[in-house]
DOFI-990222 format. One record per residue: x, y, z of N, C-alpha, C in turn; residue in one letter; residue number from 1. Coordinates in Angstrom, 2 decimals, m for minus. Example, Ala and Ser with C-alpha at 12.3 -4.5 7.8 and 13.67 -1.06 7.14 Angstrom:
BEGIN
SENU      n_c1      n_c2      n_c3     ca_c1     ca_c2     ca_c3      c_c1      c_c2      c_c3   rest    nr
SENU     13.19     m5.69      7.80     12.30     m4.50      7.80     13.20     m3.30      7.80      a     1
SENU     12.85     m2.25      7.08     13.67     m1.06      7.14     12.90      0.03      7.87      s     2
***
This chain:
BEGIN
SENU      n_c1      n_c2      n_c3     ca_c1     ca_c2     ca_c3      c_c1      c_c2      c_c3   rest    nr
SENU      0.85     m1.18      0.00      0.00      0.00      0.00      0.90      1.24      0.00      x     1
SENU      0.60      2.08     m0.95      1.72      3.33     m0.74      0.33      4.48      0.02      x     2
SENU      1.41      5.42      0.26      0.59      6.24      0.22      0.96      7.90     m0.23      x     3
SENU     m0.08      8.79     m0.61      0.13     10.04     m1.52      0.64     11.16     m0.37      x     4
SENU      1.59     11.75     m0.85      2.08     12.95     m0.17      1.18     13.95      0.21      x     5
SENU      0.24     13.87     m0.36     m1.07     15.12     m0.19     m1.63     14.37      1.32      x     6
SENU     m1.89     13.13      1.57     m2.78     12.21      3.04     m1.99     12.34      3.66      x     7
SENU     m0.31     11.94      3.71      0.51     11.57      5.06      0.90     13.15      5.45      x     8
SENU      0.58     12.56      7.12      0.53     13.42      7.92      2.10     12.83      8.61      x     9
SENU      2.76     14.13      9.00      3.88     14.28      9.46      3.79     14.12     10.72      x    10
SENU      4.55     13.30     12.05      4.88     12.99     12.84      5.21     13.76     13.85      x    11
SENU      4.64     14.27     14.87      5.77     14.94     15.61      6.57     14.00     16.40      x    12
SENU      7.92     14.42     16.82      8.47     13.24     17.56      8.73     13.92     18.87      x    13
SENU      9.84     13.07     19.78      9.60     13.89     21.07     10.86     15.00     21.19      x    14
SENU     11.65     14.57     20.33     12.46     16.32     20.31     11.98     17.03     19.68      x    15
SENU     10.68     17.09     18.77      9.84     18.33     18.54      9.24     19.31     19.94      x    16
SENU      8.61     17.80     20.92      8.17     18.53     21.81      8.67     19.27     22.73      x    17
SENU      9.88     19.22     22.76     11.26     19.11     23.64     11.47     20.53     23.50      x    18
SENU     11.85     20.94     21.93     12.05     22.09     21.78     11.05     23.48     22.05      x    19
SENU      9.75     22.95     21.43      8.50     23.46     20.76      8.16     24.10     22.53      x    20
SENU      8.83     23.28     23.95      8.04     23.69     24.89      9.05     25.10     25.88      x    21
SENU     10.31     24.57     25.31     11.01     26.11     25.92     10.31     27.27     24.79      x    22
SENU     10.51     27.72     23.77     10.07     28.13     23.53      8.61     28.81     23.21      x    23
SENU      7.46     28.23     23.77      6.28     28.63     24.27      6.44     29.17     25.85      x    24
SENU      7.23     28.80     26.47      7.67     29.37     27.99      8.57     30.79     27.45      x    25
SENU      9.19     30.87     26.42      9.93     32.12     26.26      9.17     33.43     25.73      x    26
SENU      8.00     32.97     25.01      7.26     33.67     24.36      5.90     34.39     25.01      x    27
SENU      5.69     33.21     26.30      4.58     33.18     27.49      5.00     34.76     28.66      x    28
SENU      6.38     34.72     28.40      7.59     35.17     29.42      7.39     37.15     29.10      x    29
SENU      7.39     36.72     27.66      7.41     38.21     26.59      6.33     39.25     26.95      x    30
SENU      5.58     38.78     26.59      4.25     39.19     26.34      3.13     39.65     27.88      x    31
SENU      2.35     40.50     27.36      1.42     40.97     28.64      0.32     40.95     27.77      x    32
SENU     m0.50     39.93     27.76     m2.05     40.11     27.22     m2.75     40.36     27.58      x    33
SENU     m3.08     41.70     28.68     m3.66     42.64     29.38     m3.89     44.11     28.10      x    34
SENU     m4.76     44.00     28.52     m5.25     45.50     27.69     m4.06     46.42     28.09      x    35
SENU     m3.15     46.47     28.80     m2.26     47.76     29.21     m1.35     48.41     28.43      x    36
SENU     m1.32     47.81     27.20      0.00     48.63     25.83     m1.31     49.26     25.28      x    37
SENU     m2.78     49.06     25.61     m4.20     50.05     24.56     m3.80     51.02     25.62      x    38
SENU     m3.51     51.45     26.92     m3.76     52.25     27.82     m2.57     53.12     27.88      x    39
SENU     m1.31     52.81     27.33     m0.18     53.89     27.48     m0.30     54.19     25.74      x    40
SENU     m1.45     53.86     24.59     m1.02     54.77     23.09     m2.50     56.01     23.87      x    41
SENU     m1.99     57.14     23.20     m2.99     58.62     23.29     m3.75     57.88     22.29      x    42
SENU     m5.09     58.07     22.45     m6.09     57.72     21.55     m6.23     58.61     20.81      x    43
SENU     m6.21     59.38     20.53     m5.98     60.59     19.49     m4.64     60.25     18.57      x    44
SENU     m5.15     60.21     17.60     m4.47     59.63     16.17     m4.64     60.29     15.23      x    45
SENU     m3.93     61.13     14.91     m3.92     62.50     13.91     m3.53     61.78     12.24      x    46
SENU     m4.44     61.82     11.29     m4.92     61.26     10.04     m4.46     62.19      8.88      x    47
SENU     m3.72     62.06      8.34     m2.97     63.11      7.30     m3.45     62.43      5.72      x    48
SENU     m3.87     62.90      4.81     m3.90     62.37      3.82     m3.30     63.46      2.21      x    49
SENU     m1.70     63.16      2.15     m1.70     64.32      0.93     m2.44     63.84     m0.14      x    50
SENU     m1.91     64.17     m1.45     m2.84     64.24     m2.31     m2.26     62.84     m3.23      x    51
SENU     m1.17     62.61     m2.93     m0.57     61.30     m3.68     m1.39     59.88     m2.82      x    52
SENU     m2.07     59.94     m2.62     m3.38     58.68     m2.12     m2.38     57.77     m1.05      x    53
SENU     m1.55     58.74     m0.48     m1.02     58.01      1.17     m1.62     58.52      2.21      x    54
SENU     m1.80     57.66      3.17     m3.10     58.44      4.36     m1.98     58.03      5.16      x    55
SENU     m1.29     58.89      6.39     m0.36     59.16      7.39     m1.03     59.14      8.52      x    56
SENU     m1.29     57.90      9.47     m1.82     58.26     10.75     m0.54     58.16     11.59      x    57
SENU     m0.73     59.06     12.87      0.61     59.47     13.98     m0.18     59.89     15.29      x    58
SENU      0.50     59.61     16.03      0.12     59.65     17.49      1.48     59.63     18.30      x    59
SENU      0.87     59.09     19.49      2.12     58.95     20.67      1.79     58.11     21.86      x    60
SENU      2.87     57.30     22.15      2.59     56.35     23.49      3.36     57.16     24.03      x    61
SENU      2.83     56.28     25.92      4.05     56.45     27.09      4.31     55.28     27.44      x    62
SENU      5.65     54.47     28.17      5.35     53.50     28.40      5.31     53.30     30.03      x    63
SENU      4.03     53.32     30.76      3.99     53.71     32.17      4.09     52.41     32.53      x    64
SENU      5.01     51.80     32.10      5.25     50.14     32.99      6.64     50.55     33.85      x    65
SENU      7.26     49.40     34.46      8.61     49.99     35.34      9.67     48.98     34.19      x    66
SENU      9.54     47.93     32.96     10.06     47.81     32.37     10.11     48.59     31.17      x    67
SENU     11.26     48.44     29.86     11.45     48.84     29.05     10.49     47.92     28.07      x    68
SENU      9.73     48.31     27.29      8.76     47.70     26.91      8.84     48.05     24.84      x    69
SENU      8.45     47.00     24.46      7.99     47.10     23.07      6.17     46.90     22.44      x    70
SENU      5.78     47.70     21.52      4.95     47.47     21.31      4.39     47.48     19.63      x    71
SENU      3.08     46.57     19.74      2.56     46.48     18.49      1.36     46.84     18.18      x    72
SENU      1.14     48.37     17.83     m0.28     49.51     17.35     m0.63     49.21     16.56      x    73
SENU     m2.08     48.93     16.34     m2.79     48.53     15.34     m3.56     49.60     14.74      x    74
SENU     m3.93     50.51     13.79     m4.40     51.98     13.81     m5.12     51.17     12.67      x    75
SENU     m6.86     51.14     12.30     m7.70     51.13     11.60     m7.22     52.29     10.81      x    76
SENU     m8.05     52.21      9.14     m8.05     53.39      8.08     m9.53     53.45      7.77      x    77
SENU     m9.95     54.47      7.71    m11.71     54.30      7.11    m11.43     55.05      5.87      x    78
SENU    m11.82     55.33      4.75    m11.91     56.35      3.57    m13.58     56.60      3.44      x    79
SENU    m14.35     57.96      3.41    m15.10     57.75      2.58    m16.81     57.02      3.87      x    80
SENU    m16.14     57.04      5.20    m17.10     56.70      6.22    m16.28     55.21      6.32      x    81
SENU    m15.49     54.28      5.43    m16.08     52.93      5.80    m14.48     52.40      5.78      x    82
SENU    m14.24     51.62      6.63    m13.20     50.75      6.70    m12.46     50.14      6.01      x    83
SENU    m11.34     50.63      5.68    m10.39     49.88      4.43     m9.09     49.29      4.46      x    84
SENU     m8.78     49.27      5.74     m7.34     48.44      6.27     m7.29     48.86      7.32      x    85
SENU     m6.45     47.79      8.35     m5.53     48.18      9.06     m3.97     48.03      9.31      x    86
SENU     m3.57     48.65      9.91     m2.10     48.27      9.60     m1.30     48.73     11.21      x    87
SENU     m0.34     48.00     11.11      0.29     48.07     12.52      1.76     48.55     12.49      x    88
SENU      2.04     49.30     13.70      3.33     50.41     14.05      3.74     49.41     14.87      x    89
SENU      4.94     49.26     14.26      5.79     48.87     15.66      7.21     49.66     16.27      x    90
SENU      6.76     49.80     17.78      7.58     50.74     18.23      8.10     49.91     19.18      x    91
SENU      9.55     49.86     18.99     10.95     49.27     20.08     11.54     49.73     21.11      x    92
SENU     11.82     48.82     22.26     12.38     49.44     23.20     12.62     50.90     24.37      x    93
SENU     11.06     50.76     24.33     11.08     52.17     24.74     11.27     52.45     26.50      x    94
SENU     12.15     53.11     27.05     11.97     53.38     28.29     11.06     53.18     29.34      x    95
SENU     10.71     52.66     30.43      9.88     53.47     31.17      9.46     54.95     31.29      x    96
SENU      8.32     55.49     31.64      8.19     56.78     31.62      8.48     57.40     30.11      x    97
SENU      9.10     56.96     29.60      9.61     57.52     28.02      7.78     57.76     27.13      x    98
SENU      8.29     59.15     26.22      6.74     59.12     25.40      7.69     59.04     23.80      x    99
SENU      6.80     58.17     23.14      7.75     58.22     21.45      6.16     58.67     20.51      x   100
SENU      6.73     58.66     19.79      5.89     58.96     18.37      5.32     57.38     17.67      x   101
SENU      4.17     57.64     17.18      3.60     56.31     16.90      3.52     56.49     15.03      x   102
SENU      3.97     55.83     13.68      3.28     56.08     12.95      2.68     54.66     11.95      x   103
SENU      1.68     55.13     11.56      1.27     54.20     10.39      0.66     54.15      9.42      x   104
SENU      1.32     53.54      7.88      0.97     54.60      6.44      0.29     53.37      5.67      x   105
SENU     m0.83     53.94      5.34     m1.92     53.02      4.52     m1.47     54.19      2.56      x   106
SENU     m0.53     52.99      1.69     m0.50     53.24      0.76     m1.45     53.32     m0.35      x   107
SENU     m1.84     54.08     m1.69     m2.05     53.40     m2.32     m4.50     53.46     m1.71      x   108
SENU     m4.18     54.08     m0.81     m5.95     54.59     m0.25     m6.76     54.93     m1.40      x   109
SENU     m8.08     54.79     m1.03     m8.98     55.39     m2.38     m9.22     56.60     m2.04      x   110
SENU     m9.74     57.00     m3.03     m9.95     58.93     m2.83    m11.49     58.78     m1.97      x   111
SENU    m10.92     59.91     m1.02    m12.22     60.23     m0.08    m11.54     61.32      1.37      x   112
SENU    m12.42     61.55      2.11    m12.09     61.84      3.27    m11.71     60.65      4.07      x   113
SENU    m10.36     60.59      4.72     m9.73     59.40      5.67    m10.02     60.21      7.29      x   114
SENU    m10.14     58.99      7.84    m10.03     58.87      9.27     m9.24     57.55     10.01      x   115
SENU     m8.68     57.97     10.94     m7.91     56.87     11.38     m8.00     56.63     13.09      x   116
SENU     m8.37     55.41     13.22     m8.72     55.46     14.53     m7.80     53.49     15.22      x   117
SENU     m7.34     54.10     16.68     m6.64     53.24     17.53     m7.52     51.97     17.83      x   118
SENU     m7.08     51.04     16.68     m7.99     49.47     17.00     m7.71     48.73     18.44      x   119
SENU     m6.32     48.41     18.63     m5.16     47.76     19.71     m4.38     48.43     19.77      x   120
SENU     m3.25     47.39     20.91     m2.11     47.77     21.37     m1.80     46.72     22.15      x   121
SENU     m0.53     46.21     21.95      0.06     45.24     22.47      1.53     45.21     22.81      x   122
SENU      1.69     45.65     24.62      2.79     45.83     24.87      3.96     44.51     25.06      x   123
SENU      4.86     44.25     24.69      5.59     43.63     25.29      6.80     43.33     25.97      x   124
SENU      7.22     43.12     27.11      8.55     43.59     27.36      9.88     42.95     27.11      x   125
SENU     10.93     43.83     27.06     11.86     43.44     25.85     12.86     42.90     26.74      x   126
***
């Protein structure tokens, strides 16, 4: 009986699991999946759109944790009233107490009035 490369299912063995489990402990370690990286970006997200159909949203975090923290902003695009991407800022290593600049550029937009508004935020420490 053979069988087709498309049915057989691949094996894990036990140095898959071996590895596969420090690394879910390293990644567990990282991360804060607490709403608290939505609570240090300013919700106010200033929406720029020149005339070459790039829409520029910018803002600013703080990072009020006592670690040095990284994070990943998710800023919605609407054109026109209605929702047309989102796209995510990522900002590195930032201080405690430290405030940085947030940005994120939706290329390539359809013509309309843009608005840009703070979907997430996901801090993690570095």
């Amino acid at each position: 009986m053979t069988t087709s490369p498309l049915t057989r299912r691949p094996r894990l063995r036990a140095g898959h699991v071996l590895l596969l489990g420090p690394l879910v402990a390293l990644l567990g370690a990282c991360s804060d999946p607490s709403e608290a990286g939505l609570d240090d970006v300013d919700p106010e997200i200033t929406c720029a759109t020149p005339a070459d159909g790039v829409v520029r949203a910018t803002g600013s975090l703080t990072n009020h944790s006592s670690d040095t923290s990284s994070y990943f902003v998710d800023i919605e695009f609407f054109v026109g009233g209605r929702s047309v991407d989102t796209r995510t800022a990522v900002v590195e290593e930032v201080p405690p107490g430290d405030t940085v600049p947030v940005e994120a550029v939706l290329r390539d937009a359809p013509p309309g009035p843009a608005r840009c508004e703070l979907a997430s935020a996901d801090r993690m420490k570095a």
